[in-house]
SEZATOR-443448 format. One record per atom (N, C-alpha, C, O): residue in three letters; x, y, z. Coordinates in steps of 0.001 Angstrom, whole numbers, padded with zeros to 6 digits, always signed. Atoms other than C-alpha are relative to their C-alpha. Layout:
# SEZATOR-443448
ALAXYZ...
# end
This chain:
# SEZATOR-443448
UNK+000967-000486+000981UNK+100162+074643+101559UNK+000058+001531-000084UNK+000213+002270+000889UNK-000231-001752+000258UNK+100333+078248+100168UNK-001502+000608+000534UNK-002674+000257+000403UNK+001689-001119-000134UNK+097784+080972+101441UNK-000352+000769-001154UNK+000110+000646-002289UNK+000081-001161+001540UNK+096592+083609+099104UNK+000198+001382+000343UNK+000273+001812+001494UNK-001187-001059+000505UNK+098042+086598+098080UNK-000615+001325+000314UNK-001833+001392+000479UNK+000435-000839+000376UNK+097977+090132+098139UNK+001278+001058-000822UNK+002329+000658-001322UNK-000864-000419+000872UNK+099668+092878+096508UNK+000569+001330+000831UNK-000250+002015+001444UNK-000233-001346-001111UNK+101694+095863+098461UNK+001338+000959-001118UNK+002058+000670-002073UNK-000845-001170+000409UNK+103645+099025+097654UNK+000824+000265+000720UNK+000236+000384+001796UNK-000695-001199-001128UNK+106554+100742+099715UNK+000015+001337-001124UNK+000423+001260-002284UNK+000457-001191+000593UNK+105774+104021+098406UNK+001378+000594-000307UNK+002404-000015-000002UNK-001369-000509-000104UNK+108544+106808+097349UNK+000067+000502+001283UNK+001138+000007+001634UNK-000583-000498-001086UNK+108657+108675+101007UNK+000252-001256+001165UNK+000745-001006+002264UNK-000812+000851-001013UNK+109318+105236+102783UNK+001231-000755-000460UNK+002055-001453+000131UNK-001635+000763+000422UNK+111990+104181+100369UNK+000860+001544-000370UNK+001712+001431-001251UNK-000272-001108-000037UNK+113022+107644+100390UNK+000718+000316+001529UNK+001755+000980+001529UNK-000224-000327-001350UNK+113529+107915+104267UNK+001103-001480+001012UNK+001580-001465+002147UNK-000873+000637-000344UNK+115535+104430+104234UNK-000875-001201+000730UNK-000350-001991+001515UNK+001019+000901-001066UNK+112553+102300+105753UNK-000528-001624-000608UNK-001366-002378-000114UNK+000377+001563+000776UNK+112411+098951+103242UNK+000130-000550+000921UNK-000781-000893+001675UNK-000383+001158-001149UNK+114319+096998+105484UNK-000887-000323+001087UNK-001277-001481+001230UNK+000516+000073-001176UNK+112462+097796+108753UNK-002062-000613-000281UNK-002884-001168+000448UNK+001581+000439+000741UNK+108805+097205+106463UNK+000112-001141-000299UNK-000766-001801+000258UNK-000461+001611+000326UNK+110154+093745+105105UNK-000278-000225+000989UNK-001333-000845+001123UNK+000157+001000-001335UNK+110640+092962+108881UNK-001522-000349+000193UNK-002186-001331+000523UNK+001495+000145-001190UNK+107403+093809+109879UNK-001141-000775-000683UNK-002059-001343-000091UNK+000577+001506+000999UNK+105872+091584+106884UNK+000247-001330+000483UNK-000410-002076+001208UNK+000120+001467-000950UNK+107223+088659+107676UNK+000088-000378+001252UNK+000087-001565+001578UNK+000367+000508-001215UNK+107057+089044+111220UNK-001479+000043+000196UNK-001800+000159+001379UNK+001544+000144-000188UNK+103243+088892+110915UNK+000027-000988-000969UNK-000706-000651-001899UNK+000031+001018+000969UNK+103782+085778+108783UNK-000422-000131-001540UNK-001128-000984-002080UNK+000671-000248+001554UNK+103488+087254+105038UNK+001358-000489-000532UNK+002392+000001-000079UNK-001230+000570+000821UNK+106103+085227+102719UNK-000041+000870-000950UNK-001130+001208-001413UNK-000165-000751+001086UNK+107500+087411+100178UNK-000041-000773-001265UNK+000622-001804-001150UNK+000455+001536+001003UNK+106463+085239+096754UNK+000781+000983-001317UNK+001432+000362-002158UNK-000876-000265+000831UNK+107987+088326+094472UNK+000281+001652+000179UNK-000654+002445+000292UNK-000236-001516-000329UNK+109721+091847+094989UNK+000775+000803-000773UNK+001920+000358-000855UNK-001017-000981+000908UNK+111351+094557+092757UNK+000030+001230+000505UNK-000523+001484+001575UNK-000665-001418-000273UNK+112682+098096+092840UNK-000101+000318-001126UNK+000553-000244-002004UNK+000427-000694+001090UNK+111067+100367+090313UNK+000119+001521+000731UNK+000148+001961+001881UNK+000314-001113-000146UNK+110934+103657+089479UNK-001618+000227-001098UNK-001611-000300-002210UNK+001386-000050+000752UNK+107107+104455+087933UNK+000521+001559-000772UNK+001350+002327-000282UNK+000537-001154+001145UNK+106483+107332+084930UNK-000998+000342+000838UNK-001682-000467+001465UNK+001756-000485+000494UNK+103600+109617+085312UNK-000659-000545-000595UNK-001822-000218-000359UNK+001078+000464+001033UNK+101970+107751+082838UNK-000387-001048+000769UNK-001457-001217+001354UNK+000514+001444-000973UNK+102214+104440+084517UNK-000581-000092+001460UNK-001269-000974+001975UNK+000336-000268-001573UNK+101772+105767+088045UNK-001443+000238-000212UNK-002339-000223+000496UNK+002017-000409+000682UNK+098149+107241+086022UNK-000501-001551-000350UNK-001557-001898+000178UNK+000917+001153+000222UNK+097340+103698+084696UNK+000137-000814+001240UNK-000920-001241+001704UNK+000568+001067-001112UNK+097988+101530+087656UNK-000855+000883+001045UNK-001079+000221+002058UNK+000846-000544-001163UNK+095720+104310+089919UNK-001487+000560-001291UNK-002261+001479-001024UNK+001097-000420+000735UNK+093080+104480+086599UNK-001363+000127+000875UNK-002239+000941+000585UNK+001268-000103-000325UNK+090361+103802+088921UNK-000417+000844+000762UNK-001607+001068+000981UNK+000366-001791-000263UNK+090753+107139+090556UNK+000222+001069-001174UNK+000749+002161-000962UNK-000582-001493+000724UNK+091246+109415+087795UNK-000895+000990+000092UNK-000395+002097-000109UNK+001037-001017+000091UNK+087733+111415+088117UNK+000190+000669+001133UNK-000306+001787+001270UNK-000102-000938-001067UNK+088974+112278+091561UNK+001182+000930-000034UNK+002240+001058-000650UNK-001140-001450+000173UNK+090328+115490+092708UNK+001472-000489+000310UNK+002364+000016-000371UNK-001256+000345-000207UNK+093384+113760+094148UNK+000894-000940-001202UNK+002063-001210-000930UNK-000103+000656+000920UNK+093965+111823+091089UNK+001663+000563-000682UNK+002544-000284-000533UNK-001100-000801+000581UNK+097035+114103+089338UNK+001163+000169+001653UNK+002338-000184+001557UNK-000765-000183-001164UNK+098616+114809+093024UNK+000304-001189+000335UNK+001361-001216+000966UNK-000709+001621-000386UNK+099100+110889+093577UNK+000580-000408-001034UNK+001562-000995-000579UNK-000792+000179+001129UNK+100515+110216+090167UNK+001105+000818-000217UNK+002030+000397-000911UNK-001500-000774-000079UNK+103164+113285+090691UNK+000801-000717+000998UNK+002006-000874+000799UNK-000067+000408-001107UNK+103377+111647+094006UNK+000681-001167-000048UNK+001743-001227+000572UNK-000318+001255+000235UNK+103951+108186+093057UNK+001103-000167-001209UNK+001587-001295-001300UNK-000937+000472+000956UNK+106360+108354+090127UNK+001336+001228+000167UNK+002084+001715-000681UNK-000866-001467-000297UNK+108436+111282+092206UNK+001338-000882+000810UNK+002080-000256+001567UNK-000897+000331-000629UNK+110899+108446+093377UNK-000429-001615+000219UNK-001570-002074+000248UNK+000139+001560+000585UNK+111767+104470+093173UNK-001276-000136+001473UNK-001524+000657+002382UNK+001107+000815-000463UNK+108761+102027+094747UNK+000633-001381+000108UNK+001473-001764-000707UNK-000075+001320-000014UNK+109021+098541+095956UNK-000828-000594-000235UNK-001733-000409+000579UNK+001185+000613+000635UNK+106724+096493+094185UNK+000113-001513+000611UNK+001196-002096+000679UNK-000026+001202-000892UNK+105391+093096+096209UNK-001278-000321+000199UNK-002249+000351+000547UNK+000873+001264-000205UNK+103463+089708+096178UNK+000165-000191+001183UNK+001368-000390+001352UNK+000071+000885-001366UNK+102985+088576+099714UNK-001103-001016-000034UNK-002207-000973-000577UNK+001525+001154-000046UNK+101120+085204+100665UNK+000176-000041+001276UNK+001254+000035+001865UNK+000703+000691-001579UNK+099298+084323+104078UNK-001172-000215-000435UNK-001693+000294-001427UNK+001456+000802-000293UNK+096141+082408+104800UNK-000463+002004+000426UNK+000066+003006+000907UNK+000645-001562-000183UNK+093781+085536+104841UNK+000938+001324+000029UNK+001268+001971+001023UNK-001295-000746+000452UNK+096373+087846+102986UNK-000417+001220+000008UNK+000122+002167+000580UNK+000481-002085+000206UNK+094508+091159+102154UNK-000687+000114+001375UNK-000059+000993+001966UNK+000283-000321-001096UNK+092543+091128+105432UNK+001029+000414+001370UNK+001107+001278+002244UNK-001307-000195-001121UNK+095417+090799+107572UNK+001135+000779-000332UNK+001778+001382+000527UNK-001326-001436+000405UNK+098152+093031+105632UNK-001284+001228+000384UNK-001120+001817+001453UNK+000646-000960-000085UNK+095247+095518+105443UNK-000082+000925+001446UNK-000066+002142+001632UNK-000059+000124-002254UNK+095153+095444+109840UNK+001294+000488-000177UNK+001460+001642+000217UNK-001724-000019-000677UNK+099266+095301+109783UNK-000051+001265-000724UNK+000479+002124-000019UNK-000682-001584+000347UNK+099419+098709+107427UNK-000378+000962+000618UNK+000385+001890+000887UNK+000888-000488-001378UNK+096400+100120+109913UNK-000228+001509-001362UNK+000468+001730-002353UNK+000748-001017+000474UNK+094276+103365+108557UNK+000880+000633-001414UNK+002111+000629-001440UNK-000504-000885+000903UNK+094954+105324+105292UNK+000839+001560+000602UNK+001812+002194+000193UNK-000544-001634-000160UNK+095343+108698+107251UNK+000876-000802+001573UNK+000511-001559+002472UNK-000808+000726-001468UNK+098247+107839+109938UNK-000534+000488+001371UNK-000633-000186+002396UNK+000195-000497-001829UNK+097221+110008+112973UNK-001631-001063-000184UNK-002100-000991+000952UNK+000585+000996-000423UNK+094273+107297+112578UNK+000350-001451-000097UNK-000557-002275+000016UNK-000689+001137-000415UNK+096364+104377+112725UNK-000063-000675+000746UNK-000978-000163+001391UNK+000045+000455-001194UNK+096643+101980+115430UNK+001261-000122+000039UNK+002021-000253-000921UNK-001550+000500-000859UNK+099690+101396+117367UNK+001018-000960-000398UNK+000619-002074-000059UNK-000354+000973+000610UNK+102146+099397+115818UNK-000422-000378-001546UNK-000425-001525-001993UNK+000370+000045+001328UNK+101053+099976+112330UNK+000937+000262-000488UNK+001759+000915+000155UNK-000844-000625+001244UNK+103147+100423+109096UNK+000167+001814+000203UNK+000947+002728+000474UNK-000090-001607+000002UNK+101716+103415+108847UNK+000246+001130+001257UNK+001065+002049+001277UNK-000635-000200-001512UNK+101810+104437+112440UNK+000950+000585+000146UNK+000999+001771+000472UNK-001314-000393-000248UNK+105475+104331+112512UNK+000838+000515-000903UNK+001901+001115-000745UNK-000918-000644+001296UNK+106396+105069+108948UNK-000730+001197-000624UNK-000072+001963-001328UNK+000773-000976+001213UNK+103839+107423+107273UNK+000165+001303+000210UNK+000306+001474+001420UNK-000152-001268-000211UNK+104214+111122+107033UNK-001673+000633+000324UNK-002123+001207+001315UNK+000941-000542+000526UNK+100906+111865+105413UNK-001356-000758-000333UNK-001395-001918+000077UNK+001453+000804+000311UNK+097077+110731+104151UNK+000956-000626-001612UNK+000868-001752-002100UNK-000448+000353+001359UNK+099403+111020+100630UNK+001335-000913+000099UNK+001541-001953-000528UNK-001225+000823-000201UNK+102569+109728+101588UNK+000071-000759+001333UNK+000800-000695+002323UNK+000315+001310-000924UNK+101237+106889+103455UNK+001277-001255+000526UNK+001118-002064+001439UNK-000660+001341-000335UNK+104364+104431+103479UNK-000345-001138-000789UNK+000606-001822-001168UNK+000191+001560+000655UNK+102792+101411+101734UNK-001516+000254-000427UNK-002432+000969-000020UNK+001183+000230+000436UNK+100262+100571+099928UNK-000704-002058+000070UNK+000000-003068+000082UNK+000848+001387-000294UNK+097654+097186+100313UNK-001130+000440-001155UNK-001552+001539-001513UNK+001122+000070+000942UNK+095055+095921+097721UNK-001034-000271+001170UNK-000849-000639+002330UNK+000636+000069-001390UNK+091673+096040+099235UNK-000566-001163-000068UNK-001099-001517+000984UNK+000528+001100+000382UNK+090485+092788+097577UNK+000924-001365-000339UNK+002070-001119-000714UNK-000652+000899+000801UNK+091792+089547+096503UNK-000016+000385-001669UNK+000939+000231-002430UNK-000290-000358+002095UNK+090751+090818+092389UNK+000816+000819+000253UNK+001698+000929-000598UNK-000508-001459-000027UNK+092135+093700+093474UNK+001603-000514-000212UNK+002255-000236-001218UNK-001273+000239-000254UNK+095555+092091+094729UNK+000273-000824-001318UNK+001392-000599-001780UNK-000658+000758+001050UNK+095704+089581+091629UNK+000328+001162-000987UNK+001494+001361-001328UNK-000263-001261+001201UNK+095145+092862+088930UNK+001253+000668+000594UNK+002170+000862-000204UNK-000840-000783-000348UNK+097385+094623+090909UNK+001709-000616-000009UNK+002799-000078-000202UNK-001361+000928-000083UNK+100174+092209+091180UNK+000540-000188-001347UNK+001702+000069-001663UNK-000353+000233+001255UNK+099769+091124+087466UNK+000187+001216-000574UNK+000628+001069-001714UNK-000595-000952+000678UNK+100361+094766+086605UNK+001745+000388-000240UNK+002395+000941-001127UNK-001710-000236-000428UNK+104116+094755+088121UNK+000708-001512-000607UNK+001602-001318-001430UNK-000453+001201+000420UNK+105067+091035+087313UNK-000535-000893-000862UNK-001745-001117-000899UNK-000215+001176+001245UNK+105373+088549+084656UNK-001120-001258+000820UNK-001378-001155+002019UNK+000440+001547-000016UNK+103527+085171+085058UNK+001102-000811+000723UNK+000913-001262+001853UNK-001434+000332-000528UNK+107004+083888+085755UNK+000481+000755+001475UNK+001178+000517+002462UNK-000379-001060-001203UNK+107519+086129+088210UNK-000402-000233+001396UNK+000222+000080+002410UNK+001102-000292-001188UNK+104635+085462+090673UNK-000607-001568+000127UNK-001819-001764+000216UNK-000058+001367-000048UNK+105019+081496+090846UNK+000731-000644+001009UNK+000779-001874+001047
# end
């Protein structure tokens, strides 16, 4: 039986630094099935609409230079309690608060160039997913 879903990013400074591969691992070695994955590069524009729901903040323009400054891996994962548990495996937004064995932990530079991104909701992960893939896509 399938679990439910969430939606994740490898950002540009972890596909930048050569680190897909070693992030894949660490997905499905915490039991997240990959359900659909691509290799994009984002616009400014688009990097601004899929982060619309920050735009009033100050960081708003610095994550959209940020995010469309180099390709992204775009990704469906499913497990039984999918956003709770990727959310744990990527560990804190700002890395020096990380835990041990986190995504970010071992990959992140920065609060901005985090390594990956996680939805924080299930709406969250479906909107977010259906922004990158087709219907077809995510079946």
């Amino acid at each position: 039986m399938a679990g439910n879903r969430t939606f994740s990013m490898i950002k540009p400074d972890a596909v930048a630094e050569g680190n897909i591969g070693a992030i894949l691992k660490m997905m499905e070695e915490a039991g997240f099935r990959i359900v659909a994955m691509k290799k994009t590069q984002l616009s400014k524009a688009t990097a601004g609409k899929f982060y619309e729901v920050h735009k009033e903040r100050p960081f708003y323009n610095d994550l959209t230079d940020y995010m469309s400054s180099g390709p992204i891996v775009a990704l469906i994962l499913e497990k039984d309690n999918a956003v709770a548990d990727f959310r744990k495996l990527i560990g804190a937004t700002n890395p020096a608060d990380a835990e041990e064995g986190t995504i970010r932990k071992l990959y992140a530079k920065s609060i901005e160039a985090n390594a990956v991104h996680g939805s924080d909701a299930d709406e969250t992960a479906q909107q977010e997913g259906s922004f990158f893939f087709a219907e077809t896509e995510r079946s």
